[in-house]
BAZA-101658 format. One record per residue: residue number from 1; x, y negated, z of N, C-alpha, C in turn. Coordinates in steps of 0.05 Angstrom, whole numbers, plus 5000, padded with zeros to 4 digits. Layout:
N
+-----+------+------+------+------+------+------+------+------+------+
| seq |  n.u |  n.v |  n.w | ca.u | ca.v | ca.w |  c.u |  c.v |  c.w |
+-----+------+------+------+------+------+------+------+------+------+
| NUM |    X |    Y |    Z |    X |    Y |    Z |    X |    Y |    Z |
...
+-----+------+------+------+------+------+------+------+------+------+
***
This chain:
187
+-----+------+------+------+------+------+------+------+------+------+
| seq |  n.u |  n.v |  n.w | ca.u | ca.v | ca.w |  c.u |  c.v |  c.w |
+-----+------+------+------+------+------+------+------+------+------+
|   1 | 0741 | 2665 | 4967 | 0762 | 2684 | 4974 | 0780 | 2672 | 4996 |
|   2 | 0789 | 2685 | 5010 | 0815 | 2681 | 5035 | 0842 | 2673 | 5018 |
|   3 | 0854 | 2656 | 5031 | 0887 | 2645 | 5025 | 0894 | 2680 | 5018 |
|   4 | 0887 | 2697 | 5037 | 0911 | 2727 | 5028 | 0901 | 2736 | 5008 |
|   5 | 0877 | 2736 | 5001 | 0863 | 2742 | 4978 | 0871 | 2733 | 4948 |
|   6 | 0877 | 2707 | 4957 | 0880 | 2688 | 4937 | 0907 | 2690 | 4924 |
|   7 | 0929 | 2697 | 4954 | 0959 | 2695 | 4949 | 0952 | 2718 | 4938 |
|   8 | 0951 | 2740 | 4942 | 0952 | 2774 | 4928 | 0948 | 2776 | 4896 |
|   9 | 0924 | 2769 | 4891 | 0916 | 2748 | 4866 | 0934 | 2741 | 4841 |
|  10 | 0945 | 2718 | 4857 | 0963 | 2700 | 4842 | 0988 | 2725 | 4843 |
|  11 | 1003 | 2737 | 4856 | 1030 | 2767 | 4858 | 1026 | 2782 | 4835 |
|  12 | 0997 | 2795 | 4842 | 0992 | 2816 | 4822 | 0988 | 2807 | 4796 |
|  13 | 0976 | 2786 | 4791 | 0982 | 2777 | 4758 | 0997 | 2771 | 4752 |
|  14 | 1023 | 2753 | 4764 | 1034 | 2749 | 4751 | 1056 | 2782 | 4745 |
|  15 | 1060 | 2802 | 4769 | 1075 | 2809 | 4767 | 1056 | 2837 | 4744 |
|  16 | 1032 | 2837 | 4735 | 1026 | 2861 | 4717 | 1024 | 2846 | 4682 |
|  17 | 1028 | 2818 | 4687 | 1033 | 2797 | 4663 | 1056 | 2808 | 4656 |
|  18 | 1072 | 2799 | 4664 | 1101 | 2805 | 4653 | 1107 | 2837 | 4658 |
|  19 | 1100 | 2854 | 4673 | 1108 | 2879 | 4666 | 1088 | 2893 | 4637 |
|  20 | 1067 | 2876 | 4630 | 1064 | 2881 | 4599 | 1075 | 2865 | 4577 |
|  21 | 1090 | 2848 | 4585 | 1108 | 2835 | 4563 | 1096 | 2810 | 4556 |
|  22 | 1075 | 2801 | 4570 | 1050 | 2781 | 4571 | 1067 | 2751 | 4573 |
|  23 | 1061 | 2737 | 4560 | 1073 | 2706 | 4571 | 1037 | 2695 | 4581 |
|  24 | 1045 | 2671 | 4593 | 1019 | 2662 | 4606 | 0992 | 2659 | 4576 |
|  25 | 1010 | 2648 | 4556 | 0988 | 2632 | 4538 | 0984 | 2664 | 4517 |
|  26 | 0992 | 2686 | 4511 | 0986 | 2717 | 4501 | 0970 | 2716 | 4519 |
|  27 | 0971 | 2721 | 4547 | 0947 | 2731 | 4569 | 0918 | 2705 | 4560 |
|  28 | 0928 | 2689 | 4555 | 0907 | 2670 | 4551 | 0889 | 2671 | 4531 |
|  29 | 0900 | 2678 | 4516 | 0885 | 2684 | 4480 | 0873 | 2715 | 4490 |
|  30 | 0884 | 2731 | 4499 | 0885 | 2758 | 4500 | 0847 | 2764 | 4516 |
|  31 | 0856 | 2743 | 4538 | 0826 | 2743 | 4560 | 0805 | 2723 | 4553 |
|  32 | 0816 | 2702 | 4538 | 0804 | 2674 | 4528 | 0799 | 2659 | 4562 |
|  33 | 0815 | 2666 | 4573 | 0809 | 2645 | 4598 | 0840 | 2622 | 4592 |
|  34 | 0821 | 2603 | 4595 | 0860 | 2574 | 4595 | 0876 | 2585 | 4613 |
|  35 | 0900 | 2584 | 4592 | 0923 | 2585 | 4607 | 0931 | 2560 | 4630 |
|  36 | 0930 | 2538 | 4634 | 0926 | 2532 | 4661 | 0911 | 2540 | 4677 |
|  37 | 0891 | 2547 | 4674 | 0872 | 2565 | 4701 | 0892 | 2597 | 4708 |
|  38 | 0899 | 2612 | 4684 | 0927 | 2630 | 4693 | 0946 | 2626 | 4709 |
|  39 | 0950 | 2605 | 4701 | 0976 | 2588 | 4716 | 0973 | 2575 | 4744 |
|  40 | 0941 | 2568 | 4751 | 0932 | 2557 | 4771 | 0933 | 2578 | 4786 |
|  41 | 0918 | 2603 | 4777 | 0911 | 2629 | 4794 | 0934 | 2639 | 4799 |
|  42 | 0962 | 2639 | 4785 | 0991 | 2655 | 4788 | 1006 | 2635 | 4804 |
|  43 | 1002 | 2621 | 4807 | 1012 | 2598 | 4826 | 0992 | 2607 | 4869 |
|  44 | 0972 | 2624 | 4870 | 0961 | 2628 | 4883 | 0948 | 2598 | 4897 |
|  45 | 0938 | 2582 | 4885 | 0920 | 2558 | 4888 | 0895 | 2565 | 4870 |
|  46 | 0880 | 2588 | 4851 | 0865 | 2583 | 4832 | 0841 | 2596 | 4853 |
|  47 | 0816 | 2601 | 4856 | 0796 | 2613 | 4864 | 0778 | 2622 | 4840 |
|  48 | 0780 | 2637 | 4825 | 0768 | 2645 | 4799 | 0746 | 2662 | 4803 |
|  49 | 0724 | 2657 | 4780 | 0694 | 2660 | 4782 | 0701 | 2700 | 4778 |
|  50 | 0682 | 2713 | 4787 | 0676 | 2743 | 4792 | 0685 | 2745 | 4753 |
|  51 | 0670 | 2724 | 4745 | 0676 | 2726 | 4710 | 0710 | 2735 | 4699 |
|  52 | 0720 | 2713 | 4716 | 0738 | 2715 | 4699 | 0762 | 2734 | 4707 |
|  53 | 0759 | 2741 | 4738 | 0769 | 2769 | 4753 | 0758 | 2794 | 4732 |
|  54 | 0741 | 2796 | 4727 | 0726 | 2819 | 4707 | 0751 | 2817 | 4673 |
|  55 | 0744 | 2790 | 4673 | 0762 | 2794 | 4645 | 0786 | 2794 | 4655 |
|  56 | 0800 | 2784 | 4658 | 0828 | 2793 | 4667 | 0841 | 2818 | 4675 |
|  57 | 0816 | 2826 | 4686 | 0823 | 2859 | 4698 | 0813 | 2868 | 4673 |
|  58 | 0798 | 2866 | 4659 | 0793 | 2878 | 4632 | 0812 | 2879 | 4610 |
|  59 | 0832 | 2864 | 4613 | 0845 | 2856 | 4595 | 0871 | 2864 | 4601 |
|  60 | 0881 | 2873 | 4626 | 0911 | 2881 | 4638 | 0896 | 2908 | 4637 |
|  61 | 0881 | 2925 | 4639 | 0869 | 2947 | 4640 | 0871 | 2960 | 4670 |
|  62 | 0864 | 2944 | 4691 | 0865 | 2954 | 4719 | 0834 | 2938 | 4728 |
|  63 | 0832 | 2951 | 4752 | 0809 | 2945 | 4769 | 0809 | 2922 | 4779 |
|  64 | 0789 | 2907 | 4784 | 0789 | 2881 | 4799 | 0803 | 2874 | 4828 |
|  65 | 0795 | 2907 | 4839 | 0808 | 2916 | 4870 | 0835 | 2914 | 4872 |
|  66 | 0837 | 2922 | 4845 | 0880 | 2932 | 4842 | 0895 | 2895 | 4839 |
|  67 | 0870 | 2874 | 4827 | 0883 | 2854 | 4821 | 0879 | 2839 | 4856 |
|  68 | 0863 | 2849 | 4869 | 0861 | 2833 | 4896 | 0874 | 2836 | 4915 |
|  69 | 0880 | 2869 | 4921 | 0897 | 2876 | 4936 | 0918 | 2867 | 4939 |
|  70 | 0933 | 2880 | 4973 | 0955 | 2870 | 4981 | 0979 | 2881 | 4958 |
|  71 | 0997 | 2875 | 4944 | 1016 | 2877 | 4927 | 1037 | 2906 | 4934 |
|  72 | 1040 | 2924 | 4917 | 1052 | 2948 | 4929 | 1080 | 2949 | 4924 |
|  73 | 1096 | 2966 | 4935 | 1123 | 2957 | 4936 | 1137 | 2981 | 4905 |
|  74 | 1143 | 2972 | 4899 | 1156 | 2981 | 4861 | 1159 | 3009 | 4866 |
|  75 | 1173 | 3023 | 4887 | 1179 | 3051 | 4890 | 1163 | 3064 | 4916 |
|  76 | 1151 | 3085 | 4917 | 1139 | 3106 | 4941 | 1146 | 3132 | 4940 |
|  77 | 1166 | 3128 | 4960 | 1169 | 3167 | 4962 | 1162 | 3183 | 4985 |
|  78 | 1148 | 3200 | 4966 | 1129 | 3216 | 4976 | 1140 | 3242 | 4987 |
|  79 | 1146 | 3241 | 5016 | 1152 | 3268 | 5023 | 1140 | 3292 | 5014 |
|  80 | 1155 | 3317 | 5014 | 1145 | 3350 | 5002 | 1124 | 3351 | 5020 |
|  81 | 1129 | 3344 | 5055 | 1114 | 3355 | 5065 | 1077 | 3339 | 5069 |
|  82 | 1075 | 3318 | 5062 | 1066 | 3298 | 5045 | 1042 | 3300 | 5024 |
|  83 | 1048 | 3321 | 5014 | 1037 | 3313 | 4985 | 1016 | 3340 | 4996 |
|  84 | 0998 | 3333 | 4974 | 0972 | 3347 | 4973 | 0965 | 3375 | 4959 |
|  85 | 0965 | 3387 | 4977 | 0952 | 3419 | 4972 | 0933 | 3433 | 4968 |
|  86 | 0926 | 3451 | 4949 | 0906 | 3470 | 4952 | 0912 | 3490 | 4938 |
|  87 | 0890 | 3517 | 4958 | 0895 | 3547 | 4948 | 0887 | 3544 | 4927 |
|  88 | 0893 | 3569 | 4918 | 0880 | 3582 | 4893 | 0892 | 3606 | 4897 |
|  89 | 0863 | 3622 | 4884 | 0867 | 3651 | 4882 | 0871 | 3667 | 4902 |
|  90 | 0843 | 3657 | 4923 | 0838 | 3671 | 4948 | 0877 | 3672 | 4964 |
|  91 | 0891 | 3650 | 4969 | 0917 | 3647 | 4970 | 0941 | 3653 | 4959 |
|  92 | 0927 | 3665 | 4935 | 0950 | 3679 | 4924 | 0966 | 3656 | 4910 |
|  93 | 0959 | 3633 | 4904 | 0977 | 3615 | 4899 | 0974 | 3590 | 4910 |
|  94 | 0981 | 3555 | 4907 | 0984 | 3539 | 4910 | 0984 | 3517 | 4892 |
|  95 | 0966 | 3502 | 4892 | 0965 | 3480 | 4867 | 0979 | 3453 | 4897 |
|  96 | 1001 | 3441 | 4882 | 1011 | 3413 | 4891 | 1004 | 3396 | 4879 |
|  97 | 0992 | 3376 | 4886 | 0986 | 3351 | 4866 | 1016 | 3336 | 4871 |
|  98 | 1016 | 3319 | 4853 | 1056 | 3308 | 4855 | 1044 | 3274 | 4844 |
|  99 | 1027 | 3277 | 4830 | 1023 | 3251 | 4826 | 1000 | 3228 | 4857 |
| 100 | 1018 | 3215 | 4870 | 1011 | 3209 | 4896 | 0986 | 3187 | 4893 |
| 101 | 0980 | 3169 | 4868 | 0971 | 3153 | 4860 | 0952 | 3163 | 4834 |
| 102 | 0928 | 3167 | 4840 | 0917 | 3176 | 4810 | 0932 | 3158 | 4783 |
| 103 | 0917 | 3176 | 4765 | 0929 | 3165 | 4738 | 0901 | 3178 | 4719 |
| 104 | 0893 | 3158 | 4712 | 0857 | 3165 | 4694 | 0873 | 3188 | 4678 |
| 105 | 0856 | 3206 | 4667 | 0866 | 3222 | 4646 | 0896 | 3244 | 4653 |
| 106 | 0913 | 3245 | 4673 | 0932 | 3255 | 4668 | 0933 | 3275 | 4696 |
| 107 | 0942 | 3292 | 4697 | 0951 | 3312 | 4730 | 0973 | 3332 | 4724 |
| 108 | 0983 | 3323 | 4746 | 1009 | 3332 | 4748 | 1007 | 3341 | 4774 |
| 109 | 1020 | 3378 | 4765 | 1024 | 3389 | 4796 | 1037 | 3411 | 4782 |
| 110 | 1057 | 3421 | 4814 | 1060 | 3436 | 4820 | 1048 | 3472 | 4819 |
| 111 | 1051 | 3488 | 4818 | 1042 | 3517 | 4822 | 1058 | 3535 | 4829 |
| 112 | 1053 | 3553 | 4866 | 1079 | 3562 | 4869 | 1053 | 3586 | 4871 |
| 113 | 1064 | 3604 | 4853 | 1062 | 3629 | 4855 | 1068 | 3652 | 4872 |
| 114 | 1044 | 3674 | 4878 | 1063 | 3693 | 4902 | 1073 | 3715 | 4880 |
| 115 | 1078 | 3737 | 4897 | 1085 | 3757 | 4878 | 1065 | 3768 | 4864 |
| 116 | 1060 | 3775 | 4841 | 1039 | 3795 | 4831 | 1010 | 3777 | 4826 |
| 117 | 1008 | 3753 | 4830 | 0988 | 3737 | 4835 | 0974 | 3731 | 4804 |
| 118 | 0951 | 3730 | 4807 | 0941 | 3722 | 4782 | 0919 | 3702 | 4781 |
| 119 | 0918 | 3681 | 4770 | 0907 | 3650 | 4779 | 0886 | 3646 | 4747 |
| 120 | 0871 | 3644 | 4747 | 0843 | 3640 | 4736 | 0847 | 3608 | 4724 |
| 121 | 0853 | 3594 | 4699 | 0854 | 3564 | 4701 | 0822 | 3555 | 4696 |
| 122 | 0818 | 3535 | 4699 | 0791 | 3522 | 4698 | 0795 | 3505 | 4672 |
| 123 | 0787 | 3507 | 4649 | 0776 | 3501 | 4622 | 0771 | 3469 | 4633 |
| 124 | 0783 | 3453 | 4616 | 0783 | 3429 | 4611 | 0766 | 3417 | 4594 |
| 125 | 0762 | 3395 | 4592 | 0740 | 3376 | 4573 | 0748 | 3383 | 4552 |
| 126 | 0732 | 3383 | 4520 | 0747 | 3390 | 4497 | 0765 | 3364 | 4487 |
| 127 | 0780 | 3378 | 4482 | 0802 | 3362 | 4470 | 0829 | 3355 | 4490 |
| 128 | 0822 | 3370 | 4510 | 0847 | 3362 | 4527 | 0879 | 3391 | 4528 |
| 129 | 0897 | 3377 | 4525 | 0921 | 3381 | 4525 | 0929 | 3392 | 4544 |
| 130 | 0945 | 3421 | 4557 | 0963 | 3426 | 4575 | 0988 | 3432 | 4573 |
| 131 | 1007 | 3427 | 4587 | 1032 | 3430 | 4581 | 1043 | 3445 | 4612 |
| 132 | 1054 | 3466 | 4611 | 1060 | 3484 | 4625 | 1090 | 3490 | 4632 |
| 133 | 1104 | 3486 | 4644 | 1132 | 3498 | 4642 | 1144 | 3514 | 4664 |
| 134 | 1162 | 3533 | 4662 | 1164 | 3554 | 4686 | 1188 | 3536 | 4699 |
| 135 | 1188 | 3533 | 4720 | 1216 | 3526 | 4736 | 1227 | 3540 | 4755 |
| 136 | 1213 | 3574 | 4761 | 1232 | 3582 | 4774 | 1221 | 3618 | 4770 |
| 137 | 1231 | 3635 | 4772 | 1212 | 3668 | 4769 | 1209 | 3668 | 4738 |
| 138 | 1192 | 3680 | 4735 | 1180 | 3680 | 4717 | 1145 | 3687 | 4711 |
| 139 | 1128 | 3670 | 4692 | 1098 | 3670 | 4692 | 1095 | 3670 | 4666 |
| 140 | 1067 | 3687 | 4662 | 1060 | 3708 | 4638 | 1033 | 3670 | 4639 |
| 141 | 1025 | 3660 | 4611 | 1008 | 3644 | 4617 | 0992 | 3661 | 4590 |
| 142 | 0974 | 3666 | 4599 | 0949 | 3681 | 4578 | 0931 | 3659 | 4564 |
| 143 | 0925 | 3652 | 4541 | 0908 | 3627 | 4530 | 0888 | 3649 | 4516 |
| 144 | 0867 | 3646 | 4517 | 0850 | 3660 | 4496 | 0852 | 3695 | 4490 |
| 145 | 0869 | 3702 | 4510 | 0874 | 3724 | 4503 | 0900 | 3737 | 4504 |
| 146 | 0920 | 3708 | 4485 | 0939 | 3708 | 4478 | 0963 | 3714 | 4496 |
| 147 | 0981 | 3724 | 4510 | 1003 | 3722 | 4535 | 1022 | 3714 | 4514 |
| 148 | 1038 | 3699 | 4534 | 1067 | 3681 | 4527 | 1083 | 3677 | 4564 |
| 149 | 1097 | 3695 | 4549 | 1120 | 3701 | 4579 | 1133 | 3674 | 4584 |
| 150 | 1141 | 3662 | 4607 | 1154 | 3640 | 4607 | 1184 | 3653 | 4625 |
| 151 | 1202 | 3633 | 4620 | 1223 | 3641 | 4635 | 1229 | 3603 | 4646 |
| 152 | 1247 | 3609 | 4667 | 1253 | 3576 | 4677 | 1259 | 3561 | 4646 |
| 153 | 1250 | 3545 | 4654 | 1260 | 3522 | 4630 | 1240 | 3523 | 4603 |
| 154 | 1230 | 3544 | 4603 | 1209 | 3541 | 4581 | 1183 | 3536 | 4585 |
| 155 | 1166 | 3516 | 4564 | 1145 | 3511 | 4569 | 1129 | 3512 | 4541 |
| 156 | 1107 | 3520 | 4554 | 1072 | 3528 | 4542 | 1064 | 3495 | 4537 |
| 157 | 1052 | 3495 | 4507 | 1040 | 3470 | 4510 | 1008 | 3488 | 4489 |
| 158 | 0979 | 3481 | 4505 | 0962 | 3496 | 4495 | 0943 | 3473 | 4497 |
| 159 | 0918 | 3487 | 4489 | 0896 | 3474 | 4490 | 0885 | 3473 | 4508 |
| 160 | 0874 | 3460 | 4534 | 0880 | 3461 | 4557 | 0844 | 3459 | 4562 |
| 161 | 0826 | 3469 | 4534 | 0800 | 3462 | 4540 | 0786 | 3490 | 4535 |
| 162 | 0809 | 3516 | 4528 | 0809 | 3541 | 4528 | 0807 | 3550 | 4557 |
| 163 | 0802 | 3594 | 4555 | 0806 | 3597 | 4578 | 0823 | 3605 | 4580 |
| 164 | 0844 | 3610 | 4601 | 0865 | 3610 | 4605 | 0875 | 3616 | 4637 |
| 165 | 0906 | 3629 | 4643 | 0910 | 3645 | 4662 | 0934 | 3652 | 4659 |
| 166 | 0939 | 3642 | 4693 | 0974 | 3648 | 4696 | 0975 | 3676 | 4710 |
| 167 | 1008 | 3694 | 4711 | 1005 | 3713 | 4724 | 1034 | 3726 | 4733 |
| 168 | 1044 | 3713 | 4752 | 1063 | 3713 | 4760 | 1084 | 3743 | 4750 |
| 169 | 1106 | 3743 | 4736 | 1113 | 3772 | 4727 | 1136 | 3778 | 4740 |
| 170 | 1149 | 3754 | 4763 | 1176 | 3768 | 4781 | 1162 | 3780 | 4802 |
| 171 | 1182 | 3793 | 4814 | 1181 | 3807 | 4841 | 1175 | 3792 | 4865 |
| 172 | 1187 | 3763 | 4861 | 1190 | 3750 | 4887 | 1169 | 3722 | 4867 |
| 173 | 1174 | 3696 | 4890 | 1154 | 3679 | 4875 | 1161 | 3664 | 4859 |
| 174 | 1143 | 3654 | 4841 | 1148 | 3635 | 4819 | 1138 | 3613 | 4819 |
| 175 | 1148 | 3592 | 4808 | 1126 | 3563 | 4797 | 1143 | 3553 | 4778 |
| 176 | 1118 | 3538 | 4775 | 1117 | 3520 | 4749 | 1104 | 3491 | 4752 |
| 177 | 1103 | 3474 | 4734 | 1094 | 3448 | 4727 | 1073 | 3458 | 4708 |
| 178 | 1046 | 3441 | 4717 | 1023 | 3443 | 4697 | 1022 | 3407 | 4695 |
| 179 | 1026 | 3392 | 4669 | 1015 | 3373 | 4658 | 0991 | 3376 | 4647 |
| 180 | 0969 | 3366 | 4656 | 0947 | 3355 | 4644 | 0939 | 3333 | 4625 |
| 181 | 0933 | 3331 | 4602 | 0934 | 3304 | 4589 | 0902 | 3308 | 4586 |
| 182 | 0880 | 3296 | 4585 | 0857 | 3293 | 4575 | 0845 | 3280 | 4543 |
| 183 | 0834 | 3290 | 4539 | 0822 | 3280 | 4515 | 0822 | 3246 | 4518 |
| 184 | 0832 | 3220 | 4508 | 0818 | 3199 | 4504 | 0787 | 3193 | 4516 |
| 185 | 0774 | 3213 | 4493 | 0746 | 3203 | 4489 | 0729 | 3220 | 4517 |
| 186 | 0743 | 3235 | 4528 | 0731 | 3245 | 4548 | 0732 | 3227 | 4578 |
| 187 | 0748 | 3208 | 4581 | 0749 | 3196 | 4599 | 0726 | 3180 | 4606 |
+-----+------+------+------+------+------+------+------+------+------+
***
């Protein structure tokens, strides 16, 4: 590996060690690699075998890439104009992604509704969770059949592996927040 390789390395563990509450010799038992070779590699002097990059990244629960990489800075703000879009419903609405950085299992976005618009949801893996909330207008969210009027501030929490369908009920436009949680076992 390269000195930047190596410094990056030594940043990111130590700094994803201690943001799980990790002391060197917990991380040590935890990965079964010696805690001086931790200490060697967090010191950015260690050159560690593909092995023990695998366990370590196995064991902080991130990618080997995420432990190599250049070090990212604690906060990113993501301009409105920024963030990632797509139609739905031949334009009749707008899905925003808001989460700028995946996150396995979870999606978070945006939905700005037009007037009168009615948006088709796409049935999720079984066992996965949605959580819905209106933040501005008002949206009719249909689960199974079922309609449940939303007003700002209220939120739908359904089975998010049903079918299901928003349908805008103001005059002018609406949105909302759709949380996605996924099943565990579906990931």
């Amino acid at each position: 590996m390269t000195a930047g390789i190596i410094q990056n390395l030594g940043k990111n563990l130590a700094f994803l060690r201690k943001n799980r509450n990790l002391t060197q010799a917990k991380l040590a038992k935890a990965s079964g690699i010696p805690r001086t070779t931790l200490s060697y590699i967090e010191s950015g002097q260690g050159n560690p075998t593909v092995k023990i990059l695998g366990a370590l990244a196995s064991t902080l629960g991130v990618s080997v890439e995420e432990l190599l990489s250049p070090p990212r800075p604690s906060c990113l703000l993501v301009r409105e104009a920024d963030l990632k879009r797509q139609p739905r419903a031949r334009g009749q609405a707008e899905v925003v992604t808001l989460l700028p950085d995946p996150v396995p299992g979870l999606q978070f976005e945006r939905l700005n509704f037009k007037p009168s618009s009615l948006v088709m949801g796409i049935p999720h893996s079984s066992g996965t969770r949605e959580y819905f909330t209106c933040i501005q207008g008002r949206v009719a969210v249909s689960v199974e059949g079922q309609d449940y009027a939303l007003n700002p501030g209220d939120v739908l929490a359904f089975p998010g592996d049903c079918k299901h369908a928003y349908r805008n009920l103001a005059t002018g436009e609406s949105q909302g927040i759709s949380i996605v949680v996924l099943h565990v076992g579906s990931l």
